[in-house]
C-alpha positions as CSV (number, residue, x, y, z in Angstrom):
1,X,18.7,-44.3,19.2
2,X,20.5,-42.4,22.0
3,X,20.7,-39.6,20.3
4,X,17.5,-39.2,19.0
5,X,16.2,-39.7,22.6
6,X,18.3,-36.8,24.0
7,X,17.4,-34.8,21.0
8,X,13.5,-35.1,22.2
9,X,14.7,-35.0,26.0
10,X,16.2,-31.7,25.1
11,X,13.4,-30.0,22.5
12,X,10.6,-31.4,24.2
13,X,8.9,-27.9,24.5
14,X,10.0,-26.6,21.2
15,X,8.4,-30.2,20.2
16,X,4.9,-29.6,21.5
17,X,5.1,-26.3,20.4
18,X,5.3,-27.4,16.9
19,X,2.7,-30.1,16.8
20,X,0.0,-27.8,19.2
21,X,0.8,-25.5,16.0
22,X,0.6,-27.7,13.3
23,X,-2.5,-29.6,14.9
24,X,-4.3,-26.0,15.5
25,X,-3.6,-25.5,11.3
26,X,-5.0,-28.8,10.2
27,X,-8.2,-27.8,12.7
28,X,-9.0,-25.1,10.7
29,X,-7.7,-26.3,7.5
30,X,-10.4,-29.3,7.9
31,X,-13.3,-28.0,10.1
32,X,-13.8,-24.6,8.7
33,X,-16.2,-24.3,6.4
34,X,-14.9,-23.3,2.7
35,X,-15.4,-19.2,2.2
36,X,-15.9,-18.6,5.6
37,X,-13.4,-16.2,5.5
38,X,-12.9,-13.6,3.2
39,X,-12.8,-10.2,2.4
40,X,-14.9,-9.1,4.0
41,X,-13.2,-10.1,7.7
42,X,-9.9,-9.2,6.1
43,X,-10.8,-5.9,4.7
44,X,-9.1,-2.5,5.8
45,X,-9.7,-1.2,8.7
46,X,-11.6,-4.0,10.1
47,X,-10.3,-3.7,13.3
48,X,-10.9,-0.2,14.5
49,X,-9.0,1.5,17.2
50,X,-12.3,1.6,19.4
51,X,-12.0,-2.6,19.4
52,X,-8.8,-2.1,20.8
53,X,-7.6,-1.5,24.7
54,X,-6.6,2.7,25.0
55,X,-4.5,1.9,27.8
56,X,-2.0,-0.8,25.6
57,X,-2.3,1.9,22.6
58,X,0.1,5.0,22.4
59,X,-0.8,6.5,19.7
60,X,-1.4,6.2,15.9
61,X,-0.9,7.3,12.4
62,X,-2.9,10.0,11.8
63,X,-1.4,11.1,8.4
64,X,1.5,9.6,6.4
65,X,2.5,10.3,2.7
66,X,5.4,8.7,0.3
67,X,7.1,11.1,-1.7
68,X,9.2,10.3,-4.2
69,X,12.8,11.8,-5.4
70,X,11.6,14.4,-7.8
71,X,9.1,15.6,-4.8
72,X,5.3,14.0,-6.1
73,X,3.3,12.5,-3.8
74,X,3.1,8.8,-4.3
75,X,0.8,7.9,-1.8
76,X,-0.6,9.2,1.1
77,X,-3.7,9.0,3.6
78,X,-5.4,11.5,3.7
79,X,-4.4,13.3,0.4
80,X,-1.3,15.3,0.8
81,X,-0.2,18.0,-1.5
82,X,3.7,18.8,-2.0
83,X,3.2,22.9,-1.1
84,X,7.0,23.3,-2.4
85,X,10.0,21.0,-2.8
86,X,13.6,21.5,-3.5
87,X,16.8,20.1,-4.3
88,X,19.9,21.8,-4.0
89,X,21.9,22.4,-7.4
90,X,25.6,22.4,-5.3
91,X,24.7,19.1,-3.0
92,X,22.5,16.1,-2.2
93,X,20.0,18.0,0.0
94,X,16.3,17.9,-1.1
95,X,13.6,18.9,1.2
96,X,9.8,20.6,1.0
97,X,6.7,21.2,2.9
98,X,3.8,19.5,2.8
99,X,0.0,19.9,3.4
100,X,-2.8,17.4,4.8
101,X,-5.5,20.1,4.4
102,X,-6.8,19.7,7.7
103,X,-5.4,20.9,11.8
104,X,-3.0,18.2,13.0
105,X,-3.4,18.5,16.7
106,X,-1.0,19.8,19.0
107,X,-0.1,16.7,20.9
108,X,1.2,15.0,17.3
109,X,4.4,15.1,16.3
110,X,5.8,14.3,12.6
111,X,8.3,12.0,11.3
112,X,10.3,11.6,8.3
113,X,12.9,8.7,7.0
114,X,14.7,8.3,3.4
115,X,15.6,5.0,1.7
116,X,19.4,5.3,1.5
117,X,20.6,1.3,2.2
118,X,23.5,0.9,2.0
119,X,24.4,4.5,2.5
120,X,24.1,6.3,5.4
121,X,21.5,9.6,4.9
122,X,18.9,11.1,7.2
123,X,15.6,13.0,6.9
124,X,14.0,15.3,9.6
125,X,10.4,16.7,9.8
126,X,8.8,19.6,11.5
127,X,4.8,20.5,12.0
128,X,4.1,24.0,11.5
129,X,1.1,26.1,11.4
130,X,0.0,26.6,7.8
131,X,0.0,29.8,6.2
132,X,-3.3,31.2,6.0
133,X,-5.5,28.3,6.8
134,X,-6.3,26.1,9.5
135,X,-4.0,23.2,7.6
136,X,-1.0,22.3,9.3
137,X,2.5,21.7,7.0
138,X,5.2,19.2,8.0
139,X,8.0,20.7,6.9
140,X,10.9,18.0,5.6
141,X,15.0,18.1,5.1
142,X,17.2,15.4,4.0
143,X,20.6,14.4,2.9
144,X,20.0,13.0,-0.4
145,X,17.6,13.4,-3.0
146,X,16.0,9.9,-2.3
147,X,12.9,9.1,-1.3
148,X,10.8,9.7,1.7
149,X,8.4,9.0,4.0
150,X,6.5,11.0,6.1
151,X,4.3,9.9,9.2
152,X,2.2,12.2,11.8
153,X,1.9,10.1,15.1
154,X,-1.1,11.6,16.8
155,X,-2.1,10.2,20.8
156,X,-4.3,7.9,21.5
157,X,-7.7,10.2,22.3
């Protein structure tokens, strides 16, 4: 009995913590009607960066694209294109240049990581004007033929 009581003595926050939590659950588990929410208040973009606070907000993603190994695009936002790629016959270096189709701004800078857990590799990215066109090209090295991903952090306007 003495030890439960110090138990509660000494968790008494972490305690009430737990029940407000629980009890704030069960509220909505029990007083919400059923379908009130859905997709469509859990869609995409739902929360836009005007709902936000500019002064708490740095910046943002203003492009990002997966690539894969071999140097496709796998995903990206908007649609990238691979310009060139490359891996290097004598080593584990890949690298390329890729293309949003439309100006990243000057204030943005680009960034690049590979998946190499447990091993130890590194990618680097560099924006450069395009050739011939008002696109701009993140250029990208890395250590090992492995994936990567590629992010353009813009600031917040």
């Amino acid at each position: 009995m003495l030890k439960t009581l110090a138990f509660i003595r000494h968790n008494a926050i972490a305690l009430a913590a737990l029940f407000i939590a629980l009890g704030g659950t069960s509220y909505a588990a029990f007083n919400l009607p059923a379908g009130s929410v859905g997709a469509r208040q859990l869609r995409n973009h739902a929360i836009t960066p005007i709902k936000f606070d500019r002064s708490a907000i740095g910046g943002f993603v203003r492009y990002w694209a997966r690539i894969d190994s071999a140097g496709k695009v796998i995903g990206s936002r908007p649609r990238a294109k691979v310009v060139a790629w490359y891996s290097s016959p004598t080593g584990p270096y890949s690298g390329g240049i890729i293309r949003w189709g439309k100006p990243i701004g000057t204030g943005c800078f680009s960034l690049a990581t590979i998946e190499s857990f447990p091993q130890v590799h590194y990618a680097s990215a560099v924006t450069v004007p395009g050739n011939g066109g008002v696109s701009t090209q993140v250029r990208i090295a890395t250590s090992a033929i492995e994936p990567v991903d590629v992010a353009v952090i813009c600031p917040q306007p």
